[in-house]
N, C-alpha and C positions, 0 to 999 in steps of 0.2 A: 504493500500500500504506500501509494507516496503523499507527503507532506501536503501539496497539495489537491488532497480528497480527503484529511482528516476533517474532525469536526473536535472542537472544545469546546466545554463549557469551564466559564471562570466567576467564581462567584463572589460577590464585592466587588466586582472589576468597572467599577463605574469610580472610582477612587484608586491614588496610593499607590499603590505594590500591583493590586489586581488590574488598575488599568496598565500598568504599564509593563505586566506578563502579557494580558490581550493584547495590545500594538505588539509588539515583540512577537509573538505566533502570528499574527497578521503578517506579515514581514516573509513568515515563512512559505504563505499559501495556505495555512491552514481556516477553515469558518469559524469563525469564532462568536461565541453565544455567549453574552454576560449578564448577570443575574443581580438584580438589586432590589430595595425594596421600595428603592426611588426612581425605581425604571419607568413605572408609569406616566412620567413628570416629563413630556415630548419635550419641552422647554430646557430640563437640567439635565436630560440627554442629549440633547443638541451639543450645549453648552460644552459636557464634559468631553466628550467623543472628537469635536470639533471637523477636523479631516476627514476622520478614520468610520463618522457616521455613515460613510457607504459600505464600510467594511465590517463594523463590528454591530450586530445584533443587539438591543438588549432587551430582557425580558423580566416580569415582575419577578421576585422570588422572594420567598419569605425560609430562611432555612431551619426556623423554628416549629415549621410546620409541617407535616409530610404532605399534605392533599397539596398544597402549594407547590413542593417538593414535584412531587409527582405531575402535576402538570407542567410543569417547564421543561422535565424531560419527555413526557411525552409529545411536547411541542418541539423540539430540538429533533426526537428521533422522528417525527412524522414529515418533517421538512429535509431530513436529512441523512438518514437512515439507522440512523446510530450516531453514540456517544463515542468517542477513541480517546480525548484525553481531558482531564477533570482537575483542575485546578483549585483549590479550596483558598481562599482569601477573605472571604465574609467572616471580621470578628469584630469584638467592643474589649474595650479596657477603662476598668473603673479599678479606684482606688478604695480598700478598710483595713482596718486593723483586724488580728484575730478577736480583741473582746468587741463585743459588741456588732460586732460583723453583720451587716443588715442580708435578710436571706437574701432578696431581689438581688441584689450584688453579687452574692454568690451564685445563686441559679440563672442568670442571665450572660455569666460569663462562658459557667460551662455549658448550658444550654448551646449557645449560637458558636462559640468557638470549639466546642467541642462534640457534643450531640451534632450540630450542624454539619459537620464535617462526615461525622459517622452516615446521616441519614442521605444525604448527596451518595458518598458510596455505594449505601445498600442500593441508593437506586439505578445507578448507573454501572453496574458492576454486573449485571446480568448481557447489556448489551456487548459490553466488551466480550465476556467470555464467549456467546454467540459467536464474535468477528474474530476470538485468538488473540486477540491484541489491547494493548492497554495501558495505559501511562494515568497515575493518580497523585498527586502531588501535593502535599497539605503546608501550612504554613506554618508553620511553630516561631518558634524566638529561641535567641539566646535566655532566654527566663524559661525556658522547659529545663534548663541544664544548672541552675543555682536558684536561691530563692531570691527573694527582695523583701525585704522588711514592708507591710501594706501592700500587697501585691499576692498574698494568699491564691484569690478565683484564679486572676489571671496566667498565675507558675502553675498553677494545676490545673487548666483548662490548654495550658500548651504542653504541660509533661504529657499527660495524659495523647495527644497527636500523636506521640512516639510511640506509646504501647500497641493505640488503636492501628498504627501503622506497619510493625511489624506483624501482627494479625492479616491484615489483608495481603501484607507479601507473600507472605505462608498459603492463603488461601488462593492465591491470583497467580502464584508462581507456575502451576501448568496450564495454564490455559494465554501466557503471552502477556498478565499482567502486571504490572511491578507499581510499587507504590513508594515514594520518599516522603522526605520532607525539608523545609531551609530554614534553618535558627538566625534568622539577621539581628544581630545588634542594631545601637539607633539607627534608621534610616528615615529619610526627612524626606515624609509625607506629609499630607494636610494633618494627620492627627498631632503627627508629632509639631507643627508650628503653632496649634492650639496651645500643647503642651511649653512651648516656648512663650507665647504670650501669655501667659498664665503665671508664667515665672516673672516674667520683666511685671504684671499691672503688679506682686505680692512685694518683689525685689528692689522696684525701682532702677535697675541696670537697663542696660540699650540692650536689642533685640542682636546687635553684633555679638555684647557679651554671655547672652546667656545661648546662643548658639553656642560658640565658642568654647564653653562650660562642658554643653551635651558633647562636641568633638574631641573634646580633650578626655571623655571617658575611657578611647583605646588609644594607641601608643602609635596610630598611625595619623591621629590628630584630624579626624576627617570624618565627615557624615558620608556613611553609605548611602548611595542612590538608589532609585527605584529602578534605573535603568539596567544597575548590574547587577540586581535580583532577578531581575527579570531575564538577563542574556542564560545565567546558570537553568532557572525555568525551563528556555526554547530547548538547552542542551539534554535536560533528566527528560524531555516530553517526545524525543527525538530515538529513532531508530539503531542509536549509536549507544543508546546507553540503558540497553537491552537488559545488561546483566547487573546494573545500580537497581537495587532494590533492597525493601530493609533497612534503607542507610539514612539518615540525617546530616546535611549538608550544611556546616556553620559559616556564615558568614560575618567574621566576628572584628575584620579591621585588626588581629591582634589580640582581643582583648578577649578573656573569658570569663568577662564580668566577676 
């Protein structure tokens, strides 16, 4: 099967990491279908997509929902025959402590980053094996691999990627499917410039400085980009990297937090 006949879905790719794994498979030929819960929004799809709006699909999705779930790939495989490769990007990151830890916090973290992720598989994970072929790709963080003090949901809504991901390697390994994941340290998306400005209204510093602050976390002094999460993306989704599976891919600048 060549690159140009596959079909992806990438979910959250209306933002961040996710839009900029979908351009990046766009590049290669591949169709690409991206999932948000603001897809409906012709106006903030326009917007987001810009160019690539001839190219990249998007459709509603709610990945906390399976009937939602389920129809976005039955609208993907009815236009296209099939799912080949599955990109997982749809997550939230809120901040508690362990006392007092409000549940909603907890259950909405793992909910959508992590159930969400699971229920995308189960549902697409029938079509691939039908085709022999397969590529699944989840998003984790360098916070699956150490903890964060206030950061409880969110380290275990991304450890947990890793488990559920060695599970599907196991079960997708004869049939052509392979399943990873990418740990990035900062990378400087929309969330993370919230997360900046949020810092400068509390701090008072210039937005130069508190960038600055977050680069100087690793030793290479440098915000990861979405563009070079996305290039390793097109390479684990590709026919080349057959035999990567099971594995988590850090992109860590250096640093292991």
């Amino acid at each position: 099967m060549s690159a140009t006949s596959r079909t992806a879905i990438v979910t959250g790719g209306l933002s961040g990491m996710g839009l900029a794994i979908a351009r990046r498979l766009v590049r290669d030929g591949t169709a690409v279908f991206v999932g948000a819960r603001r897809a409906s929004d012709a106006g903030f799809v326009a917007e987001k997509l810009g160019a690539d709006a001839d190219h990249i699909t998007a459709l509603p999705l709610d990945v906390q929902s399976t009937p939602s779930i389920d129809e976005f790939v039955a609208n993907v495989v009815a236009e296209r025959g099939g799912v080949d490769i599955l990109v997982n990007t749809a997550g939230v990151y809120d901040e508690a402590e362990i006392i007092n830890h409000p549940d909603d916090v907890w259950q909405d973290q793992i909910d959508i980053n992590l159930s969400g992720s699971f229920r995308m598989i189960r549902a697409v994970m029938p079509n691939m094996k039908a085709a022999g072929w397969g590529r699944i790709i989840n998003l984790a963080s360098m916070a699956a691999h150490t903890g964060m003090a206030g950061n409880a949901a969110y380290c275990a809504s991304k450890a947990g990627l890793l488990g559920l991901g060695r599970c599907v390697s196991l079960e997708g390994a004869a049939h052509g499917i392979t399943c990873v994941s990418i740990s990035p340290t900062w990378v400087e998306t929309e969330m993370l410039r919230k997360f900046i400005d949020a810092d400068v209204a509390s701090s008072g510093q210039s937005v130069e400085a508190v960038r600055a602050d977050y680069a100087k976390s690793n030793p290479q002094n440098q915000l990861v980009q979405p563009e070079e999460v996305a290039e390793l993306a097109a390479y684990l989704a590709s026919d080349a990297a057959r035999a990567l599976t099971m594995s988590d891919f850090e992109i860590n600048a250096g640093s292991p937090w």
